[in-house]
MIMARNU-277840 format. One record per residue (C-alpha): residue in three letters; x, y, z. Coordinates in Angstrom, 2 decimals. Layout:
BEGIN
@rest:ALA	east:X	north:Y	up:Z
...
END
This chain:
BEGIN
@rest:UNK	east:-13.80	north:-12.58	up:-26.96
@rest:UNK	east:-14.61	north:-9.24	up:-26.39
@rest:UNK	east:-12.97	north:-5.93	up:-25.76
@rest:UNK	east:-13.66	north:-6.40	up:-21.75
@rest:UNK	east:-13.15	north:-10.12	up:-21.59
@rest:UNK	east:-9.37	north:-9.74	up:-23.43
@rest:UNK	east:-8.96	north:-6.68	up:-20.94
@rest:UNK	east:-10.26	north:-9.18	up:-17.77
@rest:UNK	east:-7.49	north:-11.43	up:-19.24
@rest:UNK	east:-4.59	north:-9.45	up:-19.62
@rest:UNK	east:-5.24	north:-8.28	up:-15.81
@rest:UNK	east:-5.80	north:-11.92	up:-14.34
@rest:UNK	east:-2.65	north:-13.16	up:-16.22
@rest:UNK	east:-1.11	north:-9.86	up:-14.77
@rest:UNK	east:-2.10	north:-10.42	up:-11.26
@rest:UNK	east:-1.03	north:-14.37	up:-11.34
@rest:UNK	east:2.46	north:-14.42	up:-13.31
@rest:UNK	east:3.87	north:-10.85	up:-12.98
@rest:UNK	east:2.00	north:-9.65	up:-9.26
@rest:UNK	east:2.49	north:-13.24	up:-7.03
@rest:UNK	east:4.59	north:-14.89	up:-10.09
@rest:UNK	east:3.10	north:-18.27	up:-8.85
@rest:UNK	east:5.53	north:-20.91	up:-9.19
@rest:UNK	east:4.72	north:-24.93	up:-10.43
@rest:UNK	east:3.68	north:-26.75	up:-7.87
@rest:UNK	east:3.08	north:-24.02	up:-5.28
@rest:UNK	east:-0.41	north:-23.04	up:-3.35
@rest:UNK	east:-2.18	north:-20.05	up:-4.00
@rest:UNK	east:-4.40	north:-18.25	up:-1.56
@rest:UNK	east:-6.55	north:-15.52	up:-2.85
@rest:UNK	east:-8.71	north:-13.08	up:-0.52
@rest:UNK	east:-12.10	north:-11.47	up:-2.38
@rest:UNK	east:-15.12	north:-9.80	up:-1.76
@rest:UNK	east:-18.14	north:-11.10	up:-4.10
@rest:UNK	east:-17.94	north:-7.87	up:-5.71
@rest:UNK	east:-14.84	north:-9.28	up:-7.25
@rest:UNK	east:-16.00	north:-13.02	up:-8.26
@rest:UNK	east:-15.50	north:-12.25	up:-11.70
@rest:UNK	east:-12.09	north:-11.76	up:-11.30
@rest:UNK	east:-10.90	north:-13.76	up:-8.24
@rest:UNK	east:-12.35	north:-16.97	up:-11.00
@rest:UNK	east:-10.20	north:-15.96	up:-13.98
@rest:UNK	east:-7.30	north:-15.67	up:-11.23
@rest:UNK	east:-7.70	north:-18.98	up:-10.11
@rest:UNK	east:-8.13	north:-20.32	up:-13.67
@rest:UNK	east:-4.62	north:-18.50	up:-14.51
@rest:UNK	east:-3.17	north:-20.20	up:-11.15
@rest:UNK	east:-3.55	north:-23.48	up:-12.07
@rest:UNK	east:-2.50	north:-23.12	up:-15.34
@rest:UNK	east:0.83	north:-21.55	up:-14.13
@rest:UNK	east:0.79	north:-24.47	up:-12.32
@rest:UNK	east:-0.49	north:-24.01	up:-8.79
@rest:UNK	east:-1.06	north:-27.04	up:-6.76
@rest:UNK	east:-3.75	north:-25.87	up:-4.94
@rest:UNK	east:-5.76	north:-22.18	up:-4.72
@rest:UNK	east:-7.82	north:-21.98	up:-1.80
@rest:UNK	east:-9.79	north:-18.51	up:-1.40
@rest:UNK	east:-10.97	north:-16.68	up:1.50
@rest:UNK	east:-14.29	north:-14.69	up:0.74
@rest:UNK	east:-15.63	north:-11.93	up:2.35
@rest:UNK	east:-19.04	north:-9.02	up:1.49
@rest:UNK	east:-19.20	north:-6.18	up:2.65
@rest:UNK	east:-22.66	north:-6.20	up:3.65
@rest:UNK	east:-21.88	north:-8.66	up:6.07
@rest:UNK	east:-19.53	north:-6.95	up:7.37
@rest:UNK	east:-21.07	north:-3.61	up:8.31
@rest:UNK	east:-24.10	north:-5.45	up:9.82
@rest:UNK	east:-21.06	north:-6.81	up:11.99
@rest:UNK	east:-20.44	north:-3.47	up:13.16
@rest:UNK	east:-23.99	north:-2.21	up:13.45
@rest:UNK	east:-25.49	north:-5.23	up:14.96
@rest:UNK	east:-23.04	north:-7.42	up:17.25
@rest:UNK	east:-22.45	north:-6.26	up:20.80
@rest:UNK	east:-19.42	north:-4.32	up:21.64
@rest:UNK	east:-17.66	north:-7.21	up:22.91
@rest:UNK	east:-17.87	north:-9.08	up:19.59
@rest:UNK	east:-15.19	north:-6.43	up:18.51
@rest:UNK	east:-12.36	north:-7.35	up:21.60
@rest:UNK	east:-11.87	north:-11.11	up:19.89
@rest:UNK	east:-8.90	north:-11.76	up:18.52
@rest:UNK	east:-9.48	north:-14.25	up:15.58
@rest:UNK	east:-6.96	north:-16.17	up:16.18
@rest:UNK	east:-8.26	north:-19.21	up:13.81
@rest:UNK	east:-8.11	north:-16.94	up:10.75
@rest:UNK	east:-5.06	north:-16.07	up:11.65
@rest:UNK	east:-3.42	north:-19.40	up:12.06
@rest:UNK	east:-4.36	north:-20.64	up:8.76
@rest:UNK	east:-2.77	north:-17.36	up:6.70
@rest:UNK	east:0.81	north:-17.87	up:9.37
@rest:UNK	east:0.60	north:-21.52	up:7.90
@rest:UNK	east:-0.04	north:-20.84	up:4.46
@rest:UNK	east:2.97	north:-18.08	up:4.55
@rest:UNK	east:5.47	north:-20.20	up:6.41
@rest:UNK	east:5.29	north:-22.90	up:3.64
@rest:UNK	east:5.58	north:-20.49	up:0.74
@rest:UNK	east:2.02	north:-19.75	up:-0.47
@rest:UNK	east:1.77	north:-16.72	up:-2.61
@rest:UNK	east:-0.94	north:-14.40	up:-1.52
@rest:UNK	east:-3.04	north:-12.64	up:-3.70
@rest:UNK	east:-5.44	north:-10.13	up:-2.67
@rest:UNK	east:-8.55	north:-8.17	up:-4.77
@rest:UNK	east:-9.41	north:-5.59	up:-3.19
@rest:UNK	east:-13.39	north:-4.23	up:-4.19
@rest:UNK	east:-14.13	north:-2.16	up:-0.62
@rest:UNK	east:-16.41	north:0.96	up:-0.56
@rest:UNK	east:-14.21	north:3.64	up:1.20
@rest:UNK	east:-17.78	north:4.53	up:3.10
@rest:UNK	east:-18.05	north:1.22	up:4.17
@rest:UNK	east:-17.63	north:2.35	up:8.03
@rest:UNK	east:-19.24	north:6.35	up:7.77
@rest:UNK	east:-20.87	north:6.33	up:11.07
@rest:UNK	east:-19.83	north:3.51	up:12.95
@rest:UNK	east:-18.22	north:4.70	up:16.42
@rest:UNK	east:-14.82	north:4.77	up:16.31
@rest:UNK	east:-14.29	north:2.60	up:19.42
@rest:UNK	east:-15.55	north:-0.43	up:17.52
@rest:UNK	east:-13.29	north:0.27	up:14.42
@rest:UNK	east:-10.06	north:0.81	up:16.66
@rest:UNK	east:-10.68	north:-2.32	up:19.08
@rest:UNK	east:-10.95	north:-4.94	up:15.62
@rest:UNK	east:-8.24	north:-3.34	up:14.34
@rest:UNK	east:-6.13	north:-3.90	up:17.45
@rest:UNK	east:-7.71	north:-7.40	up:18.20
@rest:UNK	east:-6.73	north:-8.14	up:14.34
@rest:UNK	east:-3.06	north:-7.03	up:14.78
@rest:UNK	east:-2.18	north:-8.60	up:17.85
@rest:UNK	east:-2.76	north:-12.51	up:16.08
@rest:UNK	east:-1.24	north:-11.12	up:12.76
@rest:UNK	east:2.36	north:-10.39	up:14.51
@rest:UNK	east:3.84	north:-13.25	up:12.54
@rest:UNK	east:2.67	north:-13.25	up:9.34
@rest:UNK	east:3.28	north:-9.44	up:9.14
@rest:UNK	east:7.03	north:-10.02	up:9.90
@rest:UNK	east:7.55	north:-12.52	up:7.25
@rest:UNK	east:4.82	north:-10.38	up:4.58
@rest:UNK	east:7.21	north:-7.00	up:5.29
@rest:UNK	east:10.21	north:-8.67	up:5.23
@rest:UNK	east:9.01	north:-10.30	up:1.74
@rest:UNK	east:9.39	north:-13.63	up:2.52
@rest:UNK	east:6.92	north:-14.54	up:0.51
@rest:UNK	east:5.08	north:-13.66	up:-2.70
@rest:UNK	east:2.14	north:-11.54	up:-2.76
@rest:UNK	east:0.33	north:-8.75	up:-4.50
@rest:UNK	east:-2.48	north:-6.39	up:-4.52
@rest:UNK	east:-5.13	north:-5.79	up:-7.15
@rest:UNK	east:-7.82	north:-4.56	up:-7.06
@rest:UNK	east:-11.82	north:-4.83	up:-8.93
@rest:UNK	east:-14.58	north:-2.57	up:-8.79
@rest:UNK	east:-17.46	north:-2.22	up:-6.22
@rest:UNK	east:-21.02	north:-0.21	up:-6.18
@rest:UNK	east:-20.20	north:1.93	up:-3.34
@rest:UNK	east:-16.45	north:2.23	up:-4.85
@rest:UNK	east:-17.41	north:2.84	up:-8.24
@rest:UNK	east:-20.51	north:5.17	up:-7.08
@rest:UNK	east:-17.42	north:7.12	up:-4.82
@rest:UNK	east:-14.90	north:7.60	up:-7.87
@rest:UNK	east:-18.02	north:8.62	up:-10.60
@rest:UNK	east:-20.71	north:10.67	up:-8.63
@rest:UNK	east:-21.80	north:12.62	up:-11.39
@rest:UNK	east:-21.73	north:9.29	up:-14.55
@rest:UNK	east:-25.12	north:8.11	up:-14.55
@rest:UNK	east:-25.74	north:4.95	up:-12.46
@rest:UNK	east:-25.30	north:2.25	up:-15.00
@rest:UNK	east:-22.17	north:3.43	up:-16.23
@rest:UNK	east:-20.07	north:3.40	up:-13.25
@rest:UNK	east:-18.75	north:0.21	up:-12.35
@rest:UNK	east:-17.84	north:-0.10	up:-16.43
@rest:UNK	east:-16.06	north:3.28	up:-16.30
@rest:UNK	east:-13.77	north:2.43	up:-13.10
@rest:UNK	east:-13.12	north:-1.22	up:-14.39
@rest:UNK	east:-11.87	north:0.94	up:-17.76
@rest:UNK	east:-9.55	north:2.86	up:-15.56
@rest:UNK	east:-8.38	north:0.24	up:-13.67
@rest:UNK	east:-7.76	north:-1.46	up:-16.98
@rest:UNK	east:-5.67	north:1.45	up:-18.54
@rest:UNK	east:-3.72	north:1.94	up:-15.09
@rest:UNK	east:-2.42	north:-1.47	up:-14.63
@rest:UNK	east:-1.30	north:-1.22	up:-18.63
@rest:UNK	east:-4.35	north:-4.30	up:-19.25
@rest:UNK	east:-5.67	north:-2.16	up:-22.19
@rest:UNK	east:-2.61	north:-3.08	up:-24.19
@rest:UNK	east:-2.19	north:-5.71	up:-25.93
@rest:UNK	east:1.35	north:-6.97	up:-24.43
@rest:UNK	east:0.51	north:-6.40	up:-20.89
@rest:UNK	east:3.97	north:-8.78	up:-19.55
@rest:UNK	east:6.06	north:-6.59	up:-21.88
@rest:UNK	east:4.56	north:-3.01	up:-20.75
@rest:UNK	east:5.37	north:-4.11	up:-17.33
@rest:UNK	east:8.92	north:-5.31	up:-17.54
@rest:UNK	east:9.59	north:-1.61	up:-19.31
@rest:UNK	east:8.13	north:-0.35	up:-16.61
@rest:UNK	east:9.96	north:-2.31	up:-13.39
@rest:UNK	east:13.09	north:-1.50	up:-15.32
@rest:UNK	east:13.02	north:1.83	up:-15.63
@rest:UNK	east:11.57	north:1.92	up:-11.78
@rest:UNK	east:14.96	north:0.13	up:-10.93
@rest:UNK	east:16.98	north:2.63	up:-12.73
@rest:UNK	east:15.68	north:5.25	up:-10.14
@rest:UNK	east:16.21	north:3.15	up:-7.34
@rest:UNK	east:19.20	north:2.31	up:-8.14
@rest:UNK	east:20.96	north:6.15	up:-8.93
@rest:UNK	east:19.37	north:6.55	up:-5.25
@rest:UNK	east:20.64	north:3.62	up:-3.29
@rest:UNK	east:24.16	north:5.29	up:-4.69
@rest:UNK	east:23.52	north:8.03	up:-3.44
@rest:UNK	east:23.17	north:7.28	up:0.08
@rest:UNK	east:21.85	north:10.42	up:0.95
@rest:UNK	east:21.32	north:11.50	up:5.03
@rest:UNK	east:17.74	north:12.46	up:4.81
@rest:UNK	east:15.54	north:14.37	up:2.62
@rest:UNK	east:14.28	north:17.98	up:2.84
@rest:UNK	east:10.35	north:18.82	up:2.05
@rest:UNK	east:9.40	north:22.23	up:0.60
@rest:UNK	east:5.69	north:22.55	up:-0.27
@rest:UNK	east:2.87	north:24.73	up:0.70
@rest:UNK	east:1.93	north:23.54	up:4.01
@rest:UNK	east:4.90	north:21.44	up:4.27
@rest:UNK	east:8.45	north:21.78	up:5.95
@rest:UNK	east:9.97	north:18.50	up:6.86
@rest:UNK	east:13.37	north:16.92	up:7.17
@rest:UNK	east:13.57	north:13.37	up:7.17
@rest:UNK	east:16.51	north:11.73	up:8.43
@rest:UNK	east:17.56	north:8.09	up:6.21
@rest:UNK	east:19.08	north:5.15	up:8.68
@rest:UNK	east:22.51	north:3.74	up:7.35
@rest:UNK	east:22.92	north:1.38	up:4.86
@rest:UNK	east:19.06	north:1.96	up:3.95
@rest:UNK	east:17.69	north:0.15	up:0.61
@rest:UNK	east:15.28	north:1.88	up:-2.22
@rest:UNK	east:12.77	north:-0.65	up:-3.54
@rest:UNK	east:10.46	north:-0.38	up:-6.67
@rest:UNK	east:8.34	north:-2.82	up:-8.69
@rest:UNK	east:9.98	north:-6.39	up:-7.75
@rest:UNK	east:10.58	north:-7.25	up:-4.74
@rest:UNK	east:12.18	north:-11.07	up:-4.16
@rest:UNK	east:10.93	north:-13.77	up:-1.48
@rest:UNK	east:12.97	north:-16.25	up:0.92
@rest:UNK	east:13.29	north:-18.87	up:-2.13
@rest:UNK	east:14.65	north:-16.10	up:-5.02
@rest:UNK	east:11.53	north:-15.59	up:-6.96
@rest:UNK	east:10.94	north:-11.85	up:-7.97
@rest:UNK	east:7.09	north:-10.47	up:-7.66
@rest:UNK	east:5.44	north:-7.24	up:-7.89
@rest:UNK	east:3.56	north:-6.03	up:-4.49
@rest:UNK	east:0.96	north:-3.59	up:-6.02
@rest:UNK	east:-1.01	north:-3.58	up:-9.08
@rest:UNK	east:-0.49	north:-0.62	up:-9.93
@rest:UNK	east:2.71	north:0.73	up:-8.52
@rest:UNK	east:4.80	north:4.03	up:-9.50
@rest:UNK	east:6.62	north:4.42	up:-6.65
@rest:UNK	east:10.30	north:4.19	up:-5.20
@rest:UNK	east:10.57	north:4.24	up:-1.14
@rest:UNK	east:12.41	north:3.34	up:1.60
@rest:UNK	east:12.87	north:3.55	up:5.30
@rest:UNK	east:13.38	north:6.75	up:6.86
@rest:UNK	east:15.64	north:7.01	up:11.00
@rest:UNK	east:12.82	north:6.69	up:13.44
@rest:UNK	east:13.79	north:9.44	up:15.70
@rest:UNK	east:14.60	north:11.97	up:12.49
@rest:UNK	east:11.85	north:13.47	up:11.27
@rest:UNK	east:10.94	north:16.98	up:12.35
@rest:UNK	east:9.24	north:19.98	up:11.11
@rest:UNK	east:5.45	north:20.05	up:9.93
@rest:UNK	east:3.82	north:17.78	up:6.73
@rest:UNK	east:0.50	north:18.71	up:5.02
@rest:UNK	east:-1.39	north:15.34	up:2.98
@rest:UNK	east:-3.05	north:16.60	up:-0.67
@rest:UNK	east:-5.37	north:13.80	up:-1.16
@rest:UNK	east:-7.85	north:12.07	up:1.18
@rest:UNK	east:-7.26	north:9.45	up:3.04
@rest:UNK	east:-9.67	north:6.09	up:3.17
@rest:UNK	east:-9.08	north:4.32	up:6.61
@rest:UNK	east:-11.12	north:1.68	up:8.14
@rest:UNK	east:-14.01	north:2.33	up:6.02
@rest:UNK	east:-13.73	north:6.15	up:6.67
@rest:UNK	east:-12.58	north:9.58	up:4.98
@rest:UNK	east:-9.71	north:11.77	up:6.31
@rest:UNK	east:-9.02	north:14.97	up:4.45
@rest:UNK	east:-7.18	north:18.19	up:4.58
@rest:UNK	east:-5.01	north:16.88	up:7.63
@rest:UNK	east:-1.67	north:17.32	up:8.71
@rest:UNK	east:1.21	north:16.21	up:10.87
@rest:UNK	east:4.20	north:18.15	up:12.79
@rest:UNK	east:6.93	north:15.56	up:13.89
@rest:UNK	east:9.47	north:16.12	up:16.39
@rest:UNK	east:12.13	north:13.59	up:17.02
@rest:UNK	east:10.56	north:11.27	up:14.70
@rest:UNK	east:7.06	north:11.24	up:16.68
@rest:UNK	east:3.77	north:13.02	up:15.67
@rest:UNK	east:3.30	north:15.28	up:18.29
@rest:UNK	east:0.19	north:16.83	up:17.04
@rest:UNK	east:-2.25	north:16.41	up:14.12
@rest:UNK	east:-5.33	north:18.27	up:12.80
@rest:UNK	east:-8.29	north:17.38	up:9.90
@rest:UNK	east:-10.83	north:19.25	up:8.34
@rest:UNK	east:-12.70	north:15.61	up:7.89
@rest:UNK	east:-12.17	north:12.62	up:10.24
@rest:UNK	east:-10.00	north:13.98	up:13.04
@rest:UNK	east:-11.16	north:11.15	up:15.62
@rest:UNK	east:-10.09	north:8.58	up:12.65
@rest:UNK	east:-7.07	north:10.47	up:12.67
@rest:UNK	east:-6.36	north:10.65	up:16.20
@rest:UNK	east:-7.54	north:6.81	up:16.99
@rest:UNK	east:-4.59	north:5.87	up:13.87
@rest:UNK	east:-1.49	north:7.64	up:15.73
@rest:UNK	east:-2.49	north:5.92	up:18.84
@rest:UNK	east:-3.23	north:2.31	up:17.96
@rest:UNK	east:0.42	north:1.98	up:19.26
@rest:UNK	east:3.72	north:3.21	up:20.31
@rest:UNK	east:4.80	north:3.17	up:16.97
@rest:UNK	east:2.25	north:4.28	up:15.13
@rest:UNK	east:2.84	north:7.74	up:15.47
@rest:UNK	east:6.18	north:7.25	up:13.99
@rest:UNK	east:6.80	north:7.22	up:9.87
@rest:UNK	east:7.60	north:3.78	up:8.60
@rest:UNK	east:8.07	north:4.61	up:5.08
@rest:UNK	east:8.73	north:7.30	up:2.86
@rest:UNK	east:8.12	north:7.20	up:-0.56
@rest:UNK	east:8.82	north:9.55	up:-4.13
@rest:UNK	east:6.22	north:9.61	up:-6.90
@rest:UNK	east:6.42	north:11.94	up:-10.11
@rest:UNK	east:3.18	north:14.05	up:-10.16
@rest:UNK	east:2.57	north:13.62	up:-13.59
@rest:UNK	east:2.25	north:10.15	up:-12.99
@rest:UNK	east:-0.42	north:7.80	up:-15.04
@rest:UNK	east:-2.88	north:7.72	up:-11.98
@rest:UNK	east:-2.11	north:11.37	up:-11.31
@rest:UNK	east:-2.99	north:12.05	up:-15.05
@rest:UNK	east:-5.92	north:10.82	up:-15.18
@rest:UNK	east:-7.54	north:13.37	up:-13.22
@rest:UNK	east:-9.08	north:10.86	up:-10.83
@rest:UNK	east:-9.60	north:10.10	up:-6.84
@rest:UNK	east:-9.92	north:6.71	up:-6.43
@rest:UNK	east:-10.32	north:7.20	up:-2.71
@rest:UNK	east:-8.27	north:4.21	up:-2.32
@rest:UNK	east:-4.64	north:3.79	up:-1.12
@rest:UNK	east:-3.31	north:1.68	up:-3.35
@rest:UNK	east:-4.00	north:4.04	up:-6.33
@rest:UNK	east:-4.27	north:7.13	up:-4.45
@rest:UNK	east:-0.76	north:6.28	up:-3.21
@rest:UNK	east:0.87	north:6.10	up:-6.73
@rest:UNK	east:-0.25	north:9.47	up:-7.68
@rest:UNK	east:1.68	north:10.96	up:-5.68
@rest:UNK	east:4.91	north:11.09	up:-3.27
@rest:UNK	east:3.52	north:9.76	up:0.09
@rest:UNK	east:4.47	north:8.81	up:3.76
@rest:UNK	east:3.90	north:6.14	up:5.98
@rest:UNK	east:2.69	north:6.30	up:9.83
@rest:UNK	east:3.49	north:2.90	up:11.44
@rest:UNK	east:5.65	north:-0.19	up:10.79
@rest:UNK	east:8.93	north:0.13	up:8.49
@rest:UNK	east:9.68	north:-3.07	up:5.77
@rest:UNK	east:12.91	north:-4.66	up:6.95
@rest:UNK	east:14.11	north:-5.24	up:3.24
@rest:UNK	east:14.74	north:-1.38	up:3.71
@rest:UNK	east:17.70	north:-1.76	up:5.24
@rest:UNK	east:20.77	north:-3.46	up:4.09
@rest:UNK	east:20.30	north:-7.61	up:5.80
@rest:UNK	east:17.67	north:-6.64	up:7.39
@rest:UNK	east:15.16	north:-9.50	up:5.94
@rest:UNK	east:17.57	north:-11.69	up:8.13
@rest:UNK	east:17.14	north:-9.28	up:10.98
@rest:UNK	east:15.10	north:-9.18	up:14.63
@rest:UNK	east:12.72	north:-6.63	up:15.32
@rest:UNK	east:15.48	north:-5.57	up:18.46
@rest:UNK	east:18.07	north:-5.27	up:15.71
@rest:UNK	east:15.90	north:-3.45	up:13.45
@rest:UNK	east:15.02	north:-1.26	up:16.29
@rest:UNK	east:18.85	north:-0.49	up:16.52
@rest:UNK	east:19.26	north:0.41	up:13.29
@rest:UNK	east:16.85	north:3.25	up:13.17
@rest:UNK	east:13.49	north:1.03	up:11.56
@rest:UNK	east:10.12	north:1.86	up:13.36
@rest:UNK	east:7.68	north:-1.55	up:14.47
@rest:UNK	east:4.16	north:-0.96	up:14.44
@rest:UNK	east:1.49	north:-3.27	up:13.91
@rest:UNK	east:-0.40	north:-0.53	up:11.39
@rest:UNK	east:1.19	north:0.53	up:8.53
@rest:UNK	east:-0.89	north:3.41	up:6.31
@rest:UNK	east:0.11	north:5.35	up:3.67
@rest:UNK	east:-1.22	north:9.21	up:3.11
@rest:UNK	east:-0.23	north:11.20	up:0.17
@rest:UNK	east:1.80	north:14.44	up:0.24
@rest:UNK	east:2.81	north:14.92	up:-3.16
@rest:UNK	east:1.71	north:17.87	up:-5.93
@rest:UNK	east:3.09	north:20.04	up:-8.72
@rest:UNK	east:4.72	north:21.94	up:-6.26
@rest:UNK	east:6.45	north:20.29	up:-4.23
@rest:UNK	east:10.66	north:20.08	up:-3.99
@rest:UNK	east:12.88	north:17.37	up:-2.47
@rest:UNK	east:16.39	north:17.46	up:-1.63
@rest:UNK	east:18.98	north:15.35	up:-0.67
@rest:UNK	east:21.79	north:15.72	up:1.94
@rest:UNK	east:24.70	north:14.10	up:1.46
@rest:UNK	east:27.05	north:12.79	up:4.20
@rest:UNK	east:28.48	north:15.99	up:3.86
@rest:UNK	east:26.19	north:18.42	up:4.41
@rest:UNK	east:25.13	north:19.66	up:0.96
@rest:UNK	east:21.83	north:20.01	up:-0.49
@rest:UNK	east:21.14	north:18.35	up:-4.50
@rest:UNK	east:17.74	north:18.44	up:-5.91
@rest:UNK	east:16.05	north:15.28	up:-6.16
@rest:UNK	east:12.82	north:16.12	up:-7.29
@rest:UNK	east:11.47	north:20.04	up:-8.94
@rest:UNK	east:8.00	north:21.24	up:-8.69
@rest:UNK	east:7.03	north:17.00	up:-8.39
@rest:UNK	east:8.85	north:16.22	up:-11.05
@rest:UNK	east:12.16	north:14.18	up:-10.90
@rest:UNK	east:15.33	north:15.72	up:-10.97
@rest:UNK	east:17.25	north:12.69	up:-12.83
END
């Protein structure tokens, strides 16, 4: 075998018993582009023989897609597709673990008018209502991974020559998710445990909110009572612990809807809906974005904070180290799911009820009441560096450091 086939391996038994953690006996569905074949095959192969009853996978190319956006007529993009819909609400209702391979080209959309991208977006949320309930409040089992495209790999390696660039980001994906060593499971359970450790010394904390000091940022964040910090596993309706993101680094929870004030500057770019955002910001009072600016995408911006009442609020609120693996490597992978874990990062949109003590169990109204925003959009942006500080106020009033110059304090 060789050196990229054992590496291929490694990531597909990754992605099948450590990511979903399918179970005997349960069905797998897996979502891929064709750019990511190679993979989604090996992860059905390692699916059945963790003993999945069935794997059904949902294909999609991206050069289908944008001739979708170029080509159909405007009302093509109001439809709410409601039969694709249906099938993933079933699957998730009897206990399906998801597993999705993600291969877009963060250009995918450059140029398409943003009317078009908002209005599937919308149409697309409306008939997902369900299934995003259950997938936030983690009542089932999936995961995130991710394999290299051309336009993704041409985005992260401009200046490699041509030939070499889909090989170099499949090396960094390799060497991210820990698949270049040669005990993968056993990098990874170091790894969740010591990500447990940190959520842990913070869910005893119980701190009020948190206080943002950075160039370009000044922003207090208020924390709802009896709110939960999450990292690595995360365990569905039936007890069986998975890992949501290949990679992850991070440890977040749910910040008070209405408590977030003062002004937040992002230090990475932003891919949404097939487009770039950079050098942007927020300023938040009572909770809500009341305005925002971008040196790059401000109508992608703009059209994000307004896809509904709630997206304009922060759903999440996350702490990276900056001198994190992905952050070491001196890459932008122009994708969130990386992007994310190299680096402390925020949330506009939808909060996940496991943030809050019972609140798997809970209603949207009750969420609602205890301080966690609903929002059918849910999107990360990074606000993290080597200089920024944290703090945490206690019930009390008083301030204790939890992170120095983006390092943590503890």
């Amino acid at each position: 075998m060789s050196d990229f086939a054992q590496k291929l391996d490694r990531y597909a038994a990754l992605i099948v018993k450590v990511g979903a953690n399918v179970q005997p006996g349960q069905t797998v569905a897996v979502n891929a582009s064709l750019d990511s074949a190679e993979l989604a095959r090996l992860v059905v192969r390692k699916a059945y023989e963790a003993g999945a009853r069935s794997v059904k996978v949902f294909w999609t190319d991206e050069v289908v897609t944008r001739l979708k956006y170029d080509l159909a007529p405007d009302e093509a993009f109001l439809e709410e597709p409601k039969w694709s819909a249906a099938e993933k609400l079933e699957l998730a209702r009897a206990g399906a673990a998801s597993i999705n391979l993600m291969s877009d080209d963060p250009d995918l959309l450059s140029g398409v008018p943003g009317e078009r991208i908002a209005n599937a977006q919308k149409a697309a949320s409306r008939v997902m209502k369900d299934y995003r309930v259950l997938s936030r409040g983690f009542k089932f089992s999936w995961t995130i991974a991710t394999a290299p495209s051309r336009g993704w790999a041409d985005k992260v390696f401009p200046d490699a020559p041509e030939s070499a660039r889909i090989g170099l980001l499949w090396e960094a994906i390799f060497k991210l998710v820990r698949a270049d060593r040669a005990d993968t499971l056993a990098a990874w359970e170091t790894h969740l445990s010591e990500l447990k450790r940190r959520a842990d010394i913070l869910n005893a904390k119980q701190y009020r909110a948190l206080r943002y000091a950075a160039p370009g940022t000044d922003l207090t964040i208020a924390l709802p009572a009896d709110h939960v910090w999450l990292g690595g596993r995360k365990q569905n309706a039936d007890g069986v612990w998975f890992v949501p993101n290949l990679p992850t680094e991070e440890v977040y929870t749910a910040p008070k809807r209405d408590g977030v004030r003062g002004t937040v500057s992002s230090t990475k770019p932003l891919s949404y809906a097939g487009q770039i955002i950079d050098g942007f910001s927020f300023a938040f009072e009572d909770g809500r974005a009341i305005r925002t600016s971008a040196a790059r995408g401000a109508e992608a911006l703009a059209t994000l904070v307004q896809m509904d009442e709630g997206a304009a609020y922060l759903g999440e609120v996350a702490l990276v180290p900056h001198r994190s693996p992905i952050s070491d490597s001196g890459l932008l992978f122009y994708k969130t799911l990386f992007d994310e874990n190299a680096s402390c990062h925020l949330a506009v949109g939808g909060a996940y009820s496991s943030c809050i003590a019972g609140g798997a169990d809970m209603s949207q109204e009750e969420l609602a009441a205890r301080g966690l925003n609903n929002s059918t959009v849910h999107t990360d942006f990074m606000v993290g560096s080597g200089e920024l500080d944290i703090f945490g106020i206690t019930a009390e009033g008083s301030e204790e450091q939890v992170f120095v110059k983006g390092a943590w304090a503890f």
